[in-house]
N, C-alpha and C positions, 0 to 999 in steps of 0.2 A: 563836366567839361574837363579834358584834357589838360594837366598844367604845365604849361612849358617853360624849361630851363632858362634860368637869365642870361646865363652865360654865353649859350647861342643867341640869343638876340642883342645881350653885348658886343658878341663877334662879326654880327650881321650890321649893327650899328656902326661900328670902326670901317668895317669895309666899306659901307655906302658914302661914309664920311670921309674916303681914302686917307683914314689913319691906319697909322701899324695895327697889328694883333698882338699884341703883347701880354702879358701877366699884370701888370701896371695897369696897361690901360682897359684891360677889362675888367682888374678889379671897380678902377674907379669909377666906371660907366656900372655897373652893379650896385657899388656901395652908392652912388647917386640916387637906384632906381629905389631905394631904401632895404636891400638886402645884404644882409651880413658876408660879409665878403670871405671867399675861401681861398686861399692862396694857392692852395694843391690843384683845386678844381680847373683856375685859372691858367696858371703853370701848364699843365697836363692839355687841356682847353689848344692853347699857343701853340706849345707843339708839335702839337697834328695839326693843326692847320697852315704850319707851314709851308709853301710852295700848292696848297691848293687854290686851284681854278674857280673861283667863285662862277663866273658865268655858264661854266661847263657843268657844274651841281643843279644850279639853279633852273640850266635849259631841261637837265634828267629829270628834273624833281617835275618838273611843269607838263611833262609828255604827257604822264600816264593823265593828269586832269584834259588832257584838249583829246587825248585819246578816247574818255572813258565820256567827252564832252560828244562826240562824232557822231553815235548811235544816238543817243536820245534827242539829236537834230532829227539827224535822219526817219526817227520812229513820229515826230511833231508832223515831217511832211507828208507822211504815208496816212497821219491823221486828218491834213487838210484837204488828202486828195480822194478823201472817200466821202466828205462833205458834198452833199448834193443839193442842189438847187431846190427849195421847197415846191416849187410851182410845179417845175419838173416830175417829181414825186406824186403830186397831186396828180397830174396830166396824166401819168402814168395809172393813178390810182382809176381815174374817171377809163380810161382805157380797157381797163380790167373788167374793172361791172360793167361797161358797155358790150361787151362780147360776151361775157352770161346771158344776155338779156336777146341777141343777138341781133 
């Protein structure tokens, strides 16, 4: 498993919570979650994320999964639609040997 950074889910924490992003408080949403807090990390963290559009990341980040969601629908229906009715099958089958037989 992938490990992912506190500091972005510090970041993502403050915003759902519509608090600032700040150095402060992402240390202390970090140093809560029990990890040793980096001041640099934080700092640096803040500062790019200033003036960012959380909903506009969020709707990018989300495309390519409804994208990549799209075909394997559409492959599900191409599978129900070649599902055939057993009887049918059968009838067909009995169809078959009846005209060998003639």
């Amino acid at each position: 498993m992938t490990k992912i950074d506190p500091y972005l889910h510090a970041a993502l924490l403050l915003k759902g919570a519509d608090k600032e992003i700040s150095e402060a408080h992402i240390l202390a949403v970090v140093k809560a979650a029990g990890v040793d807090g980096d001041s640099a990390k934080a700092k640096v963290l803040a500062e790019a994320l200033k003036g960012v559009n959380f909903e506009d990341v969020l709707k990018a980040a989300a495309a390519p999964v409804a994208v990549a969601a799209a075909p394997a629908a559409a492959g599900e229906a191409k599978k129900e639609e070649k599902k055939e009715d057993p009887a049918k099958s059968e009838a067909a089958a009995a169809e078959g040997l009846a005209s060998l037989f003639g």
